[in-house]
C-alpha positions in Angstrom: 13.9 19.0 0.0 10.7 19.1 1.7 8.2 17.6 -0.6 5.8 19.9 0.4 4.2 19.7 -3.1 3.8 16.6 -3.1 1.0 14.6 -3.8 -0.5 12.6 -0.5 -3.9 11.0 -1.5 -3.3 7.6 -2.7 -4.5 7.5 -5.9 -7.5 4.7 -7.5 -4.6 3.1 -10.1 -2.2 2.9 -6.7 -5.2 1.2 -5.0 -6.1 -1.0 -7.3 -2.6 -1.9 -8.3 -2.5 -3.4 -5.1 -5.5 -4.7 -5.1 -3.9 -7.0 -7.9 -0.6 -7.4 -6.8 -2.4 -8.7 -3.9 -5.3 -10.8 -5.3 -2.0 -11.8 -7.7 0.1 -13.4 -4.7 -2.5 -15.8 -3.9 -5.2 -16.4 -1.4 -3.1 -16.2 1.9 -2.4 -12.7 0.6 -6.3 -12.1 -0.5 -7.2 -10.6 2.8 -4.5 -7.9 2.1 -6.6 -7.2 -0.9 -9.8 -6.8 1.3 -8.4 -4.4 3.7 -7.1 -2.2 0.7 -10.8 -1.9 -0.9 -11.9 -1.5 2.5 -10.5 2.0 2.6 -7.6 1.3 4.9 -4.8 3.1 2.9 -5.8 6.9 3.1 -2.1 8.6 2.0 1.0 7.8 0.1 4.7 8.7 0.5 7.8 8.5 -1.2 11.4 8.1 -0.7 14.5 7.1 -1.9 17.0 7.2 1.3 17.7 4.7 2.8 15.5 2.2 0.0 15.7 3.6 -3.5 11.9 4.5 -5.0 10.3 3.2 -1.6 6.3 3.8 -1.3 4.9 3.6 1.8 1.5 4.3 3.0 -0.4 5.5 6.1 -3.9 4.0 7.8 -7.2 5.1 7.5 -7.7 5.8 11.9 -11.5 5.3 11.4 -10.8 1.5 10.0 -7.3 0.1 11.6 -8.8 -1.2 14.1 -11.3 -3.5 12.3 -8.1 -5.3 10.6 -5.1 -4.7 12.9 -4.1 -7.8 14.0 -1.1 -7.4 16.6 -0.1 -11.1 17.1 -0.2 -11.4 13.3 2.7 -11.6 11.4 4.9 -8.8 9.7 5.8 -8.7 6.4 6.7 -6.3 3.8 7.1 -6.7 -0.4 9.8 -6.5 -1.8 11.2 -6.5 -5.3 7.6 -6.2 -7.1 8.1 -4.4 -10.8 5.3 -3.0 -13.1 5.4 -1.4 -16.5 3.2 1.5 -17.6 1.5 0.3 -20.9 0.0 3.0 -22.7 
């Protein structure tokens, strides 16, 4: 409906999950990794419509501008999996 009980705050295991799916990739993607520990995911959403189990995240205002980099290229992940081992 309206997901307004949702959780927002992106969570330390979503952070440093992407810290490593990041620091996994390889070093052109490291600097992905730094901007993450840098603090400049501050919420998490979720949806389904039109991309099934699509997370998406908004920027920290007080840090974009330290790693926006407009002429820089776009990209977006797709098709990364993970298991919960307990």
């Amino acid at each position: 409906m309206f997901n307004l009980f949702r959780r927002k705050r992106v969570s330390a295991l979503e952070l440093e999950l992407l810290i490593s799916i990041f620091n996994g990739l390889g070093e052109e993607y490291s600097t992905y990794a730094r901007q993450v520990m840098g603090g400049l995911l501050n919420r998490v959403y979720f949806q389904s419509d039109p991309i099934k189990n699509y997370i998406g995240f908004f920027y920290n205002r007080d840090v974009v501008n330290d790693y926006e980099d407009r002429k820089g290229p776009a990209f977006k992940l797709l098709g990364i999996k993970f298991l919960r081992i307990h």
